[in-house]
Backbone bond lengths (Angstrom), bond angles and torsions (degrees), N, CA, C in turn:
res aa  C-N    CA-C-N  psi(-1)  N-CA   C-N-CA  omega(-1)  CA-C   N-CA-C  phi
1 X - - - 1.464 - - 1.514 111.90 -
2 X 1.117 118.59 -41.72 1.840 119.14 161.75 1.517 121.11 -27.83
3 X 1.145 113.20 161.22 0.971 125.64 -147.04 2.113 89.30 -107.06
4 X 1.523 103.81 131.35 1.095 110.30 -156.22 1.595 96.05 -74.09
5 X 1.481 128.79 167.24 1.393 134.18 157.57 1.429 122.31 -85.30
6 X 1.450 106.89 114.63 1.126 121.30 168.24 1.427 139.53 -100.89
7 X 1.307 126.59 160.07 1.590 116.89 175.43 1.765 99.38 -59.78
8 X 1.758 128.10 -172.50 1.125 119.92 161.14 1.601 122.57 -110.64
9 X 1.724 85.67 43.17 1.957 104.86 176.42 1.440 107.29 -130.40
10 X 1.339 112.59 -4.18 1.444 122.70 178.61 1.541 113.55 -139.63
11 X 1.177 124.78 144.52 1.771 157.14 149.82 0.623 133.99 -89.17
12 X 1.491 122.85 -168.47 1.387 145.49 -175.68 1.693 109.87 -107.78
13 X 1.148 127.49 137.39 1.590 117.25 163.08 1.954 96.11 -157.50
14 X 1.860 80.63 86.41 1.616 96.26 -167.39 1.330 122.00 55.84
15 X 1.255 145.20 -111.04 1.431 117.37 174.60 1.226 120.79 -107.22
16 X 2.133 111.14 17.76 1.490 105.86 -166.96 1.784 83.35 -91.41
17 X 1.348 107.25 -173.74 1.224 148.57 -173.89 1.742 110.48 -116.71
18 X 1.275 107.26 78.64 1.805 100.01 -175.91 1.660 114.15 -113.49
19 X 1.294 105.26 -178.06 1.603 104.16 167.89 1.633 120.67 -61.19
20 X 1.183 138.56 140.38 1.272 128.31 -175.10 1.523 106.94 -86.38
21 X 1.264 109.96 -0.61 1.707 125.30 152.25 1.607 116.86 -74.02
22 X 1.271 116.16 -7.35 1.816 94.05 -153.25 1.799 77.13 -121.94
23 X 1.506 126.62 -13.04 1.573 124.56 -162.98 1.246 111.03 -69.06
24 X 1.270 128.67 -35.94 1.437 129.84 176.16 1.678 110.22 -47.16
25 X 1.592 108.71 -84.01 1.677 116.04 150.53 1.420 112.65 -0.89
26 X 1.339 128.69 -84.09 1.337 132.98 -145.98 1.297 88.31 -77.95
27 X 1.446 131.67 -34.57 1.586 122.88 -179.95 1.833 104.36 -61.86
28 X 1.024 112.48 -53.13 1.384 119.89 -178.48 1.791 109.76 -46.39
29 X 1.167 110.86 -53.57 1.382 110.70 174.17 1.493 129.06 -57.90
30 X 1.287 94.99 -27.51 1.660 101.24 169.18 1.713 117.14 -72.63
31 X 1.162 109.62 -32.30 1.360 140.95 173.01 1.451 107.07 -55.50
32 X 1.074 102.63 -96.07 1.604 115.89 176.87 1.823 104.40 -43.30
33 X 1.561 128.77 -19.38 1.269 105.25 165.40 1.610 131.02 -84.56
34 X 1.217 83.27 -26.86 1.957 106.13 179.65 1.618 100.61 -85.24
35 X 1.122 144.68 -20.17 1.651 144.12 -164.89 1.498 92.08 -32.08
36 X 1.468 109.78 -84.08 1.248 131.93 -144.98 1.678 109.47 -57.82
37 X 1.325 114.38 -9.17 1.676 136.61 -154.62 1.237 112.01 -138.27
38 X 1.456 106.04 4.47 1.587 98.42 176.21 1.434 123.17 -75.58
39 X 0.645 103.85 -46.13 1.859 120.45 -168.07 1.879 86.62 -52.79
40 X 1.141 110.34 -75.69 1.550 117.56 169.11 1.201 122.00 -19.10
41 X 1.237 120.48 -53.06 1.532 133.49 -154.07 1.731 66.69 -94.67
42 X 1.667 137.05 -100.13 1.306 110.18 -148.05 1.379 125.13 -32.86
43 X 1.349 126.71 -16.89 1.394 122.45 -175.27 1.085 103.73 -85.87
44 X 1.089 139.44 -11.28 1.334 141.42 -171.09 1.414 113.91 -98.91
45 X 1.546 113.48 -50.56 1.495 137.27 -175.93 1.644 103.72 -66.75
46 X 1.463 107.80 -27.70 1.914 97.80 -168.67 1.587 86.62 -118.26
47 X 1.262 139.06 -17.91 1.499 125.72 -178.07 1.567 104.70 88.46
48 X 1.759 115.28 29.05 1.225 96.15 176.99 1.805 109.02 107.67
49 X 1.522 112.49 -37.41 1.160 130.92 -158.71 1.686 116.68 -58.56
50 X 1.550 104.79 -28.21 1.665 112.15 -147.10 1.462 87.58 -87.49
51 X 1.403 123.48 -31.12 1.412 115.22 153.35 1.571 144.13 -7.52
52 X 1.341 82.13 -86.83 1.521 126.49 157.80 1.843 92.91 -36.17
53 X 1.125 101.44 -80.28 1.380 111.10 -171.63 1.654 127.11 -29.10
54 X 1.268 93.56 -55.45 1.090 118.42 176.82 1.785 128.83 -92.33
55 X 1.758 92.45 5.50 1.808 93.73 150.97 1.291 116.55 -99.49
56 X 1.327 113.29 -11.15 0.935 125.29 -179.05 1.784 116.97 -62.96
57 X 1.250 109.72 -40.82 1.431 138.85 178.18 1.470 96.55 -54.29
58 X 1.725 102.25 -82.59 1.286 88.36 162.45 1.325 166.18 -3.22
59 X 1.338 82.15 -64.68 1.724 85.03 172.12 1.345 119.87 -99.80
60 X 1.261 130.86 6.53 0.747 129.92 130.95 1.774 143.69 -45.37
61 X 1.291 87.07 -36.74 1.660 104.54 -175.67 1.252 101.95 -64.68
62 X 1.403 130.39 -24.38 1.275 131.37 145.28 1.756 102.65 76.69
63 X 1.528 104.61 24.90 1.346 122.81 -179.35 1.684 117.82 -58.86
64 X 1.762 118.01 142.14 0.803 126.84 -166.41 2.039 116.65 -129.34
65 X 1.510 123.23 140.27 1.177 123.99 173.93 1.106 125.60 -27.58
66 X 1.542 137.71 84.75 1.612 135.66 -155.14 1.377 127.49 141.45
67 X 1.509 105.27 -43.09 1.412 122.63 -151.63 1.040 92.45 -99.02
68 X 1.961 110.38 140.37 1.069 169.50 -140.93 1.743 99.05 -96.41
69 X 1.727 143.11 141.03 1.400 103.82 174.88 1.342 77.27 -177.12
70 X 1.671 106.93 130.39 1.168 124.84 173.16 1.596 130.31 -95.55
71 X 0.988 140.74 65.39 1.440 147.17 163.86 1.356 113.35 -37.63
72 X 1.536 106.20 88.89 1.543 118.67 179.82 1.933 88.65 -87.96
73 X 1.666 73.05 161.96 1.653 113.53 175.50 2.036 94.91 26.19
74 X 1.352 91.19 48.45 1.855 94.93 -172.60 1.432 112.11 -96.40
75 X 1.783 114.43 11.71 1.490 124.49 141.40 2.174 91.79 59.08
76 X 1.825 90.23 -132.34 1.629 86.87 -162.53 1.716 117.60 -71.85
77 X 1.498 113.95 18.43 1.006 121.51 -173.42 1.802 135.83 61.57
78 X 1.160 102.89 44.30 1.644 123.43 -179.74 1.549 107.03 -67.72
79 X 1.073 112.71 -28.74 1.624 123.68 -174.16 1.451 99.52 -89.70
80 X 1.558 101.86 -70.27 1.372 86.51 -175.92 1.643 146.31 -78.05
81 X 1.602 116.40 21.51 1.292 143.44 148.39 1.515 95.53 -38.04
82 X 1.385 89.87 -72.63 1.787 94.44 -160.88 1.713 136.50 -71.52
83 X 1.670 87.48 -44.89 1.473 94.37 127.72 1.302 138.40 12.24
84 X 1.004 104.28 -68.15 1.556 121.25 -138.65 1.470 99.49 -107.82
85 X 1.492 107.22 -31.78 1.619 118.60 -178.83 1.722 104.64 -85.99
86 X 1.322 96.57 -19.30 1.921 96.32 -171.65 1.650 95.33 -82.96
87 X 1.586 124.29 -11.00 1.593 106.72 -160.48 1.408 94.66 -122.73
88 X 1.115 128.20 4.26 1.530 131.69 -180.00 1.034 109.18 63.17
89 X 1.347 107.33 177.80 1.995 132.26 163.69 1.679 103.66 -52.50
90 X 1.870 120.04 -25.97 1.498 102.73 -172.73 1.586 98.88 -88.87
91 X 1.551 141.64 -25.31 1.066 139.19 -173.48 1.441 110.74 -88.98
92 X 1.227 131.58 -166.21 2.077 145.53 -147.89 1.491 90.22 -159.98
93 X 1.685 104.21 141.37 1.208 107.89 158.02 1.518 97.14 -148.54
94 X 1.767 101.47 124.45 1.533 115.70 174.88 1.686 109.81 -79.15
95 X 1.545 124.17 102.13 1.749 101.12 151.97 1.327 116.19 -90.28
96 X 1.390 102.94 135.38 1.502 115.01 -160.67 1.703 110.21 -132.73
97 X 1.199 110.73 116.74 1.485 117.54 -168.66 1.419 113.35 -131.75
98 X 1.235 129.42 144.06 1.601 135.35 178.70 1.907 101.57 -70.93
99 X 1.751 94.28 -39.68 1.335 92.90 -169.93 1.718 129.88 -112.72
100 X 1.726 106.38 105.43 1.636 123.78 166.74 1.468 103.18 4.66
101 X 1.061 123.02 -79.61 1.730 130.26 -137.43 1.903 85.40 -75.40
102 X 1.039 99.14 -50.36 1.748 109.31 173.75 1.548 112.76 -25.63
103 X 1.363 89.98 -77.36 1.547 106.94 174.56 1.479 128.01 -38.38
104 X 1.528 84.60 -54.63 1.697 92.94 172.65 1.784 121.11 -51.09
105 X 1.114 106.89 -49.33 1.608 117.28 -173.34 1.408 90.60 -68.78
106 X 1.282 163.31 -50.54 1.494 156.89 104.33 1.266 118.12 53.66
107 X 1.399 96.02 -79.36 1.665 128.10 -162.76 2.247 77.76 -74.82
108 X 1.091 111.20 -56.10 1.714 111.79 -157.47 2.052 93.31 -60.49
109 X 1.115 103.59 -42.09 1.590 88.74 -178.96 1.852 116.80 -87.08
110 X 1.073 107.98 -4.28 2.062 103.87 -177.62 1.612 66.04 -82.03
111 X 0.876 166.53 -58.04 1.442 145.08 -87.56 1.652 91.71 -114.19
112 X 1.481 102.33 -52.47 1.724 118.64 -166.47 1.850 90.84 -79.91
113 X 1.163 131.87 -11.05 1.390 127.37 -169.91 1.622 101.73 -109.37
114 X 1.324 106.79 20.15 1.685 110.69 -160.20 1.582 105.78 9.38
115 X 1.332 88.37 77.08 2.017 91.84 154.05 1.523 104.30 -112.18
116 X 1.193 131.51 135.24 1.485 146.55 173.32 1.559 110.82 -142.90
117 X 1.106 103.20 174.79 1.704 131.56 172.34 1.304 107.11 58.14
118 X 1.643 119.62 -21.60 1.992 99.13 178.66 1.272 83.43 -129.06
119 X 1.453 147.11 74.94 1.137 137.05 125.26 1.712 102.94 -142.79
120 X 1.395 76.05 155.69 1.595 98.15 179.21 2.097 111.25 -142.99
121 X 1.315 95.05 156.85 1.674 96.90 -160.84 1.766 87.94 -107.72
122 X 1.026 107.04 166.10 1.754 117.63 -158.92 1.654 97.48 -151.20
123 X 1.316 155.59 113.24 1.296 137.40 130.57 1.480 126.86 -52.72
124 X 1.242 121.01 73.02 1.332 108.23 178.61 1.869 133.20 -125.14
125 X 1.506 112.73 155.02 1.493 104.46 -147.69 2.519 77.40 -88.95
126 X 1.556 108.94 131.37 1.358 106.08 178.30 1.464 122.31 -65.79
127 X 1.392 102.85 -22.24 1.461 116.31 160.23 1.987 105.20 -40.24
128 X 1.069 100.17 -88.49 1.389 117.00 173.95 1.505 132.91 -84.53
129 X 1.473 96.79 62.19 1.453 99.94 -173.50 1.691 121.38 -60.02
130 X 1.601 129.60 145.91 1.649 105.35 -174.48 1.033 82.47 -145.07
131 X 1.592 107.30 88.67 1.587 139.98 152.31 1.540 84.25 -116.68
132 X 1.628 92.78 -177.41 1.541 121.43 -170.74 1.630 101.94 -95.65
133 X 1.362 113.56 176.68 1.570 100.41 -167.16 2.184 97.11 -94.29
134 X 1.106 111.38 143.73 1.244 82.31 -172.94 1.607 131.89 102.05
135 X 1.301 132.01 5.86 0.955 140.68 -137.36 1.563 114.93 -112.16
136 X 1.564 108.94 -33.48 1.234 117.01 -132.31 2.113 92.66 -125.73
137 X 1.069 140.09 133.87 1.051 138.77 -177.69 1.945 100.08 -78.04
138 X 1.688 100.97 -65.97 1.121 104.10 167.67 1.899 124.13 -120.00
139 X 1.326 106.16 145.29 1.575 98.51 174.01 1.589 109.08 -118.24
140 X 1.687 107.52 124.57 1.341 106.72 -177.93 1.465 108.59 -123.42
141 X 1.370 94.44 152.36 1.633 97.99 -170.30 1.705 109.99 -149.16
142 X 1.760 112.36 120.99 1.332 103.97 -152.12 1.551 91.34 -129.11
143 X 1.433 119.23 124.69 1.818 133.99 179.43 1.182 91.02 18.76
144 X 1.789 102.12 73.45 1.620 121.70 145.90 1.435 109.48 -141.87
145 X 1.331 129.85 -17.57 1.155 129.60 176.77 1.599 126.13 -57.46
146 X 1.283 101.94 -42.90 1.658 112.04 167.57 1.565 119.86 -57.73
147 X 1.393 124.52 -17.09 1.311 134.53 -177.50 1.511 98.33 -91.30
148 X 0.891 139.90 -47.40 1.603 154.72 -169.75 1.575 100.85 -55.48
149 X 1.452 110.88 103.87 1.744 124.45 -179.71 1.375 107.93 -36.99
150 X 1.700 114.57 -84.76 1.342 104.33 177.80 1.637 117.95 -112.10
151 X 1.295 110.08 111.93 1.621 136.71 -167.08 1.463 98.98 -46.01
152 X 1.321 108.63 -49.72 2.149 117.01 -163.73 1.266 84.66 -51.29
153 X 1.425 133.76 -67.03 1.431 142.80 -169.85 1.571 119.88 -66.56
154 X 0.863 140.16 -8.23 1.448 146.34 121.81 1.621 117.29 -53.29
155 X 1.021 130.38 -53.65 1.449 138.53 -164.07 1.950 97.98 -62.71
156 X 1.943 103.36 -58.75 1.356 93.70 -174.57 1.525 112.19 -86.37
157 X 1.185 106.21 8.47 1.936 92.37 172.64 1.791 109.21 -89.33
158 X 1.726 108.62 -4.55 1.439 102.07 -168.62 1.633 89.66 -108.52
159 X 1.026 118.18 -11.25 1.837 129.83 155.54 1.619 97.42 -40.53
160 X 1.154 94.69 -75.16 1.978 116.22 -169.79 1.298 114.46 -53.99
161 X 1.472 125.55 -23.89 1.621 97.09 176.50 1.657 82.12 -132.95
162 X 1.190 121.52 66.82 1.409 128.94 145.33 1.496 115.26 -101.91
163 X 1.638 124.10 145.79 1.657 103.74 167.97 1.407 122.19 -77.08
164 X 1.150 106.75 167.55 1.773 94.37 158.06 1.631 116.93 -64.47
165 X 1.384 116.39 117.97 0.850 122.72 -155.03 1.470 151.90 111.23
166 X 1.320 75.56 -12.92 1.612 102.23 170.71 1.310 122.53 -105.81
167 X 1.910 108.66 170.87 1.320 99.20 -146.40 1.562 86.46 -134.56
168 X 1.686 122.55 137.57 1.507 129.67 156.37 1.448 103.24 -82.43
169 X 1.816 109.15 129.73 1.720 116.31 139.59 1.640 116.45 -95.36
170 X 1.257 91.44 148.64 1.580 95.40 177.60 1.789 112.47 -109.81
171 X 0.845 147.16 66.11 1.352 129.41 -147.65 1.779 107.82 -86.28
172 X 1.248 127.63 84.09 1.353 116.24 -170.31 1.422 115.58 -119.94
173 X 1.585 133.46 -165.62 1.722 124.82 152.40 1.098 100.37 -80.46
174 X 1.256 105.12 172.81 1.639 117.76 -170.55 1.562 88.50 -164.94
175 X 1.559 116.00 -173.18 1.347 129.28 -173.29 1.761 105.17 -81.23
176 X 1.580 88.01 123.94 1.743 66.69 177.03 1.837 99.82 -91.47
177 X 1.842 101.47 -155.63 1.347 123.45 -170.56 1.781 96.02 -76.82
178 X 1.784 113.37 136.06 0.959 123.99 159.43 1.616 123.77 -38.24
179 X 1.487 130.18 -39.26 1.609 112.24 144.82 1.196 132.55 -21.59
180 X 1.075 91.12 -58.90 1.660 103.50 -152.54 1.418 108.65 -77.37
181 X 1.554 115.75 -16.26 1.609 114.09 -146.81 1.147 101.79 -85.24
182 X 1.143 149.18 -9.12 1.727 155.42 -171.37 1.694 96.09 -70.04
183 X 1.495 91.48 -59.58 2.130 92.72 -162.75 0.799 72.28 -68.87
184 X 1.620 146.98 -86.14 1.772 156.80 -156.33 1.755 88.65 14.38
185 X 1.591 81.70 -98.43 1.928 101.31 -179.37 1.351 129.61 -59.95
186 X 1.834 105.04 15.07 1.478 94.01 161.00 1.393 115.22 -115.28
187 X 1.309 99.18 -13.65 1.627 100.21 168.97 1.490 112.36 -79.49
188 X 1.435 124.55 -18.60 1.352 118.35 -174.70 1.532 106.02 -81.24
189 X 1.368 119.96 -29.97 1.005 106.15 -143.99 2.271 96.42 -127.66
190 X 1.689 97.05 14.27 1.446 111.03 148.91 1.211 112.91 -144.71
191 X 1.442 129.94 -44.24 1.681 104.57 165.12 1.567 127.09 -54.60
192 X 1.280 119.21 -39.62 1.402 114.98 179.38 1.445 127.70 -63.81
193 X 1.346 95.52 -49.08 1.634 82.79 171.63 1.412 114.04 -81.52
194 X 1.057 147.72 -7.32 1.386 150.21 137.07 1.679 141.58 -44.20
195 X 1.576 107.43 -21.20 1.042 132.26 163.23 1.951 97.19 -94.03
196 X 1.076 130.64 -88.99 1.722 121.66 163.45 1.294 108.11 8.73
197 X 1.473 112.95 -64.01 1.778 122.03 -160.08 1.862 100.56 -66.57
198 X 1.250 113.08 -53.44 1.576 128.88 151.03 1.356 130.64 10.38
199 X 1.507 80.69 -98.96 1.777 110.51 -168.02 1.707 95.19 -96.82
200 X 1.327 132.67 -39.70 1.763 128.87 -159.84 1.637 105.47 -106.40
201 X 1.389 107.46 -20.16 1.497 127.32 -173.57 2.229 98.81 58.96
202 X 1.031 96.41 48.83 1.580 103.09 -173.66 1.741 101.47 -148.51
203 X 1.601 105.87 80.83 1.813 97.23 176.15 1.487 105.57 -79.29
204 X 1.598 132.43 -25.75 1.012 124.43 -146.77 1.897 96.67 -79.44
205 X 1.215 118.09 -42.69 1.705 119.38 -176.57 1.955 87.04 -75.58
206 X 1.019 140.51 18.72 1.340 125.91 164.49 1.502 101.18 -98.34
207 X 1.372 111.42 -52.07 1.449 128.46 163.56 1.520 113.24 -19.17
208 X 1.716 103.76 -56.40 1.524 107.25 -148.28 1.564 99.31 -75.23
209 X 1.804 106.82 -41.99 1.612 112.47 -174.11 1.312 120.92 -57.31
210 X 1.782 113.64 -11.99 1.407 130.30 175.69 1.669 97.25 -75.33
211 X 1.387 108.36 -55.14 1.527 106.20 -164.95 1.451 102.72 -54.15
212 X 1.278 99.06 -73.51 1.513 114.31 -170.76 1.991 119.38 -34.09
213 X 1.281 106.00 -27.57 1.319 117.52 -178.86 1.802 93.83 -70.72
214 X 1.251 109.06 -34.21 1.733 100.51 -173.04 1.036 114.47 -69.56
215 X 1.869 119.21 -43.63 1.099 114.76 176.19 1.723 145.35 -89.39
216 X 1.693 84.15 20.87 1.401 110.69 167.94 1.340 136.93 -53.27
217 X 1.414 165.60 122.00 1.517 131.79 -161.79 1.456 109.73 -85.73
218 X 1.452 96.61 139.85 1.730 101.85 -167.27 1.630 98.13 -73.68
219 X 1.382 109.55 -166.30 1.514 122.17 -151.77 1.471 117.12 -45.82
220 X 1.599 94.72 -56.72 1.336 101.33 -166.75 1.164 123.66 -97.91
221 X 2.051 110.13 5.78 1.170 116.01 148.39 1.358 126.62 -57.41
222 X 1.141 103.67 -57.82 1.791 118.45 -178.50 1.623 104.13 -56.21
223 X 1.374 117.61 -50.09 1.439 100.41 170.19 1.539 129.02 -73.14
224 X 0.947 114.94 -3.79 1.422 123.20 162.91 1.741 109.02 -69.60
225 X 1.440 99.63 -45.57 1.735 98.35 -161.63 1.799 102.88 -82.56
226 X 1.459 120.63 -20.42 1.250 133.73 151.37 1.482 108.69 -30.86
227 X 1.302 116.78 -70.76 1.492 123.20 -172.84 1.686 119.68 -61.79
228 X 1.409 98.87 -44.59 1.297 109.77 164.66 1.661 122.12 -39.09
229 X 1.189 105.40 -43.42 1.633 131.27 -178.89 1.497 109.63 -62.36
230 X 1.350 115.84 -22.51 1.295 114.85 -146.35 1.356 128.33 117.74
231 X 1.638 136.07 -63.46 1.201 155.86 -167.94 1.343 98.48 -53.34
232 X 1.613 102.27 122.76 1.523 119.94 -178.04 1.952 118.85 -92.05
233 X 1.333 137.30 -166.23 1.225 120.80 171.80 1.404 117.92 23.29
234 X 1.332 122.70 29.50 1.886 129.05 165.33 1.471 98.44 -31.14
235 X 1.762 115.12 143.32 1.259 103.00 159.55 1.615 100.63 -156.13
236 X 1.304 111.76 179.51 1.568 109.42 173.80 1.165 115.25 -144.20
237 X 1.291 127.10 133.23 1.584 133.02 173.59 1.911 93.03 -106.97
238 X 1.652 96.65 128.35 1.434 89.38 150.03 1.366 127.79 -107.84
239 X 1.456 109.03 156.25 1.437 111.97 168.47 1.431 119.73 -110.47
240 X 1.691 99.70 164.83 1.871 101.06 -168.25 1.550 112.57 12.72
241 X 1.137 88.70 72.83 1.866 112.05 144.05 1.939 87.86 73.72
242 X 1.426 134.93 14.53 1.294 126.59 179.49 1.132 117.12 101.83
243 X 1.669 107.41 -18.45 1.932 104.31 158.23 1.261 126.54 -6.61
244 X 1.423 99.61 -73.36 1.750 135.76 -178.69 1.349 90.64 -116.50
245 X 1.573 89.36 141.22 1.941 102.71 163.67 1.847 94.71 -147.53
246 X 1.310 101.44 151.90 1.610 115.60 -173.13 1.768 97.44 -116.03
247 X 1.649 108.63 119.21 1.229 109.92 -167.62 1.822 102.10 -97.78
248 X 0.907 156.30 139.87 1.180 142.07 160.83 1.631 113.01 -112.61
249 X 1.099 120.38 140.48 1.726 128.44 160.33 1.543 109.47 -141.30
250 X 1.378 110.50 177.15 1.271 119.17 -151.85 1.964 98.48 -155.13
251 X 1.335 85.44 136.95 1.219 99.68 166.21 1.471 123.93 -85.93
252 X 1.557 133.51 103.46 1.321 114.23 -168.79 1.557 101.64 -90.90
């Protein structure tokens, strides 16, 4: 499940081998085909689950009246709905995405969920975040990290505009439990793109989110490369059996 070794002119883009110039692009295209079908397809793809998943995040974030909170690669904005209700009218919540079409479906649900006055929408690549250093109480980031070319460089730019004191979630897949892993990879890798072909008429970007989940770094990779970054007290909760695991670190 680690993340394969590459030269630093080439990647990963699920199990191809591409330019580490051309990965952004090909991520975007997968993006911009699923936009309109995402929300759908997760309900479909987790059974309801990513929900779950992602209150879980939540409450964890353990968010307070005031605070400042960046929702990277946070796409149609599921996080930052809530967000937004945990930090009040005195706190900010940035959703911040690499990808247009993302955003847009974003901007279409704060709108239909009447959320206003503490959020604001951001296009930005996580590699190169252009906030201030320091900025952010919490930074959360939910099955976007695996898309992100080079991770080290994501990891320490969300180092940099954290406060002291603040805390990164990671909410992504990870390796699950040896049980489970047989169906695991047969549903990923024939229900998913089969459901994609379905409901989005697009199996091949269903395909890729299967690959790409493999070549993600499992638990105690990612918390290793956390520390590396900087991020102190690293930790990991898994979910359903290690499917998903929620990494947290902290800036002291």
């Amino acid at each position: 499940m680690a993340e394969q070794e590459h030269s630093s002119d080439t990647t990963h883009f699920g199990y191809q081998t591409v330019s580490a110039d051309d990965k952004a692009g090909l991520v975007r295209d997968v993006f911009d085909s699923v936009a309109s079908r995402y929300d759908i397809m997760n309900d479909l793809m987790s059974a309801g689950l990513h929900r779950i998943w992602k209150r879980y995040a939540i409450d964890q974030a353990a968010l307070r009246p005031g605070n400042v909170v960046l929702d990277l690669a946070g796409g149609t904005g599921d996080l930052t709905r809530q967000f937004a209700r945990k930090v009040g009218k005195e706190g900010h919540v940035v959703l911040a995405d690499i990808n247009a079409a993302m955003l847009e479906q974003g901007r279409r649900r704060l709108v239909d969920a009447g959320v206003a006055g503490n959020v604001s929408i951001a296009q930005v690549d996580a590699e190169e975040l252009p906030f201030a250093d320091r900025s952010f109480d919490c930074v959360a980031m939910a099955f976007g990290l695996r898309n992100v070319t080079d991770k080290n460089a994501a990891l320490t730019s969300m180092y940099r505009v954290l406060k002291p004191g603040g805390k990164t979630m990671i909410l992504e897949f990870s390796e699950p439990s040896k049980a489970i892993k047989p169906a695991y990879e047969l549903y990923s890798f024939k229900v998913l793109p089969a459901l994609g072909k379905l409901i989005a008429d697009d199996a091949d970007s269903y395909r890729y989110l299967a690959e790409s989940i493999r070549m993600h770094p499992n638990q105690e990779e990612l918390k290793a490369m956390m520390q590396e970054s900087g991020f102190e007290r690293c930790r990991y909760h898994n979910l359903a059996a290690g499917i998903v695991a929620l990494h947290v670190g902290y800036r002291i």
